[in-house]
LOGUDREN-588849 format. One line per field, with one value per residue (C-alpha): z, y, x; residue number from 1. Coordinates in Angstrom, 1 decimal. Layout:
N
pz (Z|...) .
py (Y|...) .
px (X|...) .
k (NUM|...) .
//
This chain:
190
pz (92.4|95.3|94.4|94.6|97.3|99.3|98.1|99.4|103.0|103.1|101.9|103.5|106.7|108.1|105.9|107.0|110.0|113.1|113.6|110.2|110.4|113.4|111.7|108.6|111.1|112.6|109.6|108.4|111.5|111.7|108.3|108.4|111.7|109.5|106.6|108.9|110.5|107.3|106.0|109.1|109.0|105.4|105.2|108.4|110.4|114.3|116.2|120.0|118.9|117.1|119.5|119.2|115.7|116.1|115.0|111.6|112.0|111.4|107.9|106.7|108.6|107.1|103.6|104.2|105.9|103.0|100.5|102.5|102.5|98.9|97.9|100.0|98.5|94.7|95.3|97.5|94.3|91.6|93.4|94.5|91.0|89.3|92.4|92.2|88.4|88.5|91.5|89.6|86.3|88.0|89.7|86.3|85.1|87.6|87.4|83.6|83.4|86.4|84.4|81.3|83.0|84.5|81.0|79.5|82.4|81.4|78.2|78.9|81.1|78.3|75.8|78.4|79.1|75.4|74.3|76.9|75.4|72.1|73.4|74.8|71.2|69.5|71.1|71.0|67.3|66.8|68.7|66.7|63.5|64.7|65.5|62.1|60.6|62.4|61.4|57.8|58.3|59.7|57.7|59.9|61.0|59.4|56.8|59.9|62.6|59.7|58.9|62.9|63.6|60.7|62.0|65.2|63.4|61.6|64.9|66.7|63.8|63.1|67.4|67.3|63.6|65.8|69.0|66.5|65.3|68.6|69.9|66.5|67.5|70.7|69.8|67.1|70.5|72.2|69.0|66.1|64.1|63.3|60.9|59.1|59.6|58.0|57.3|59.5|62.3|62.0|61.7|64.3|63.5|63.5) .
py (-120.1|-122.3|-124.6|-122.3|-120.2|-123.6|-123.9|-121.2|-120.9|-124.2|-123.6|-119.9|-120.8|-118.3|-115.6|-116.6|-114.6|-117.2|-115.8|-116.4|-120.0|-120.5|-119.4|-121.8|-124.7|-124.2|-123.6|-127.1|-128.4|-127.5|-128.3|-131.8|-132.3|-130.7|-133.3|-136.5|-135.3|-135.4|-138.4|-140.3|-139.0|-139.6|-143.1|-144.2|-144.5|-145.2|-144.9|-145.1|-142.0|-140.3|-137.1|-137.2|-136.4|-136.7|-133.1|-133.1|-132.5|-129.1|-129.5|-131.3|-128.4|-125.7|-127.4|-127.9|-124.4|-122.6|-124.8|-124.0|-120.6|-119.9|-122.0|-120.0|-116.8|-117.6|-119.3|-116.3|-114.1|-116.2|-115.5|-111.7|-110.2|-111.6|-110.4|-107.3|-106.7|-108.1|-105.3|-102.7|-103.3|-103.6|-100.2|-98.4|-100.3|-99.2|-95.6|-95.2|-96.9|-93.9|-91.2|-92.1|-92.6|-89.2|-87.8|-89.9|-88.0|-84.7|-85.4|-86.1|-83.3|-80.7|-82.8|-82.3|-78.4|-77.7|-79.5|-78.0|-74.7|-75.7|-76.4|-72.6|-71.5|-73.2|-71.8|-68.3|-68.8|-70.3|-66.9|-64.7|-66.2|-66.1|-62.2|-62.0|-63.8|-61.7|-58.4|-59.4|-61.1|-57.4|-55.4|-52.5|-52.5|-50.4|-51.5|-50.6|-53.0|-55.8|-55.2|-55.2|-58.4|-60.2|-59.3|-60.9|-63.8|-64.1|-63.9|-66.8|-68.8|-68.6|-69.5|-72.8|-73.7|-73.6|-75.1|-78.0|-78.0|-78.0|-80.9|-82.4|-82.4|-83.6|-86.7|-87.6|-87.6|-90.2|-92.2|-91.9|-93.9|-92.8|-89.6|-89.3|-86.2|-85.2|-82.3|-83.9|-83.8|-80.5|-79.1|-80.4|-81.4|-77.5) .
px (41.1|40.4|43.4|45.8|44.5|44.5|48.1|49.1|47.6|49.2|52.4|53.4|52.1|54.8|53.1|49.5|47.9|47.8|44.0|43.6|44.9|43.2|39.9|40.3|41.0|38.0|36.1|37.5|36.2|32.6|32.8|33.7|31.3|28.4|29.4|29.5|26.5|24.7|26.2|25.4|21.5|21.1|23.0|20.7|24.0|23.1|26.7|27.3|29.8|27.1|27.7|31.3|33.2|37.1|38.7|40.6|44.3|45.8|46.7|43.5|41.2|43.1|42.4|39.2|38.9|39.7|37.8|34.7|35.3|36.0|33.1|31.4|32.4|31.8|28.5|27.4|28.9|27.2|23.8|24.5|25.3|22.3|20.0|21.8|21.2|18.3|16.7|18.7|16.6|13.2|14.0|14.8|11.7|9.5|10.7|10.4|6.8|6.3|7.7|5.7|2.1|2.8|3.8|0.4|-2.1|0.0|-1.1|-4.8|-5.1|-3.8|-6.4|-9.0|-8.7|-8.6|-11.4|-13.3|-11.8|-12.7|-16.5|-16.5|-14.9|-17.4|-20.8|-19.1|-18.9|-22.2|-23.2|-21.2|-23.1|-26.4|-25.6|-24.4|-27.2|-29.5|-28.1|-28.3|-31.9|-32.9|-30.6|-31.4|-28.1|-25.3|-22.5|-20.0|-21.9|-21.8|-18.6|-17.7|-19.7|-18.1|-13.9|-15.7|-17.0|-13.9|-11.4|-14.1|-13.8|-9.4|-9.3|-11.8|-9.3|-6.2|-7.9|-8.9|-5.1|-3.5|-6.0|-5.5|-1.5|-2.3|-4.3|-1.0|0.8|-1.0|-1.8|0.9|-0.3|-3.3|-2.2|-5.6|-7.7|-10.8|-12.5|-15.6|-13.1|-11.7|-14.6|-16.0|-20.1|-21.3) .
k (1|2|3|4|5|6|7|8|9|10|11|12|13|14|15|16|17|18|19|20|21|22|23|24|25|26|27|28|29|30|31|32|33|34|35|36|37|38|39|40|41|42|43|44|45|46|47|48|49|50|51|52|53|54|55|56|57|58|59|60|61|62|63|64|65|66|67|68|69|70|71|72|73|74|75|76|77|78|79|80|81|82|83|84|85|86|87|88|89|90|91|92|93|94|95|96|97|98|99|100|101|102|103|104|105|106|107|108|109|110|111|112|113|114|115|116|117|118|119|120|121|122|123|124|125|126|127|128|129|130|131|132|133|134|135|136|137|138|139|140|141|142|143|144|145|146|147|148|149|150|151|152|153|154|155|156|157|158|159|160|161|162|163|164|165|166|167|168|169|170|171|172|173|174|175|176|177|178|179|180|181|182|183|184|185|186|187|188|189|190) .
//
């Protein structure tokens, strides 16, 4: 690409811009004054001239111009992309390892307000069945209030089974793997 992009600005130099020219020529010559100067510092070169670098001529600037300048522009393009992709993939990182952390306290939260549901569920049960136990201990209490306290006792119990369920789905969220539920667990230690 630089090859024939050289050819060119030297060959339709009636096509070329003269700014543009001009700017290649001057490239060409910084360039070659840059070069010498570093040649001359790393080659130990002491010259009475060493202030003074004689101008390239037109043709040889121009070359030299556009050479630098296309080197320039695929070196700069070879390091940009790979930067660029390279930000572009830590952003989407960043934001995905956001959304999920957000999703994981989400999580913890609901886990939180349901145990502490199923901890209220659970003494209001173990009321319920002490009620029960009581009435039937005493049995001065009707068929009617024993057959009240027990649909009570019944409801308590069927809302701490689905608390444990939907905690029990909860915790399969967080940690797949681990499938295996037990009676123990479900049942909490009452």
């Amino acid at each position: 690409m630089v090859n024939y992009t050289k050819k060119y600005h030297l060959g339709n130099t009636k096509n070329t811009p003269r700014l543009l020219r001009a700017y290649f020529v001057a490239l060409g010559n910084y360039y070659n004054r840059a070069e010498s100067w570093i040649n001359r510092k790393f080659l130990k070169i002491e010259t009475p001239d060493a202030l003074f670098i004689k101008p390239l001529s037109d043709d040889v600037a121009l070359e030299k111009g556009v050479e630098f300048f296309y080197e320039i522009m695929v070196y700069l393009i070879l390091l940009v992309l790979p930067l660029y992709e390279m930000y572009t993939t830590h952003n989407a990182t960043a934001k995905k390892t956001e959304q999920q952390e957000k999703r994981l306290k989400d999580i913890e939260d609901s886990i939180a307000f349901i145990k502490k549901e199923q901890e209220q569920q659970a003494s209001r049960l173990q009321e319920s069945f002490q009620e029960l136990k009581s009435m039937l201990k005493n049995q001065s209490h009707s068929n009617e209030q024993v057959a009240t306290q027990m649909g009570v006792t019944r409801q308590e119990f069927s809302k701490y089974i689905e608390q444990l369920i939907v905690q029990q789905k909860l915790n399969s969220l967080i940690n797949p793997n681990d499938r295996s539920v037990e009676a123990s667990q479900l049942l909490g230690q009452n």
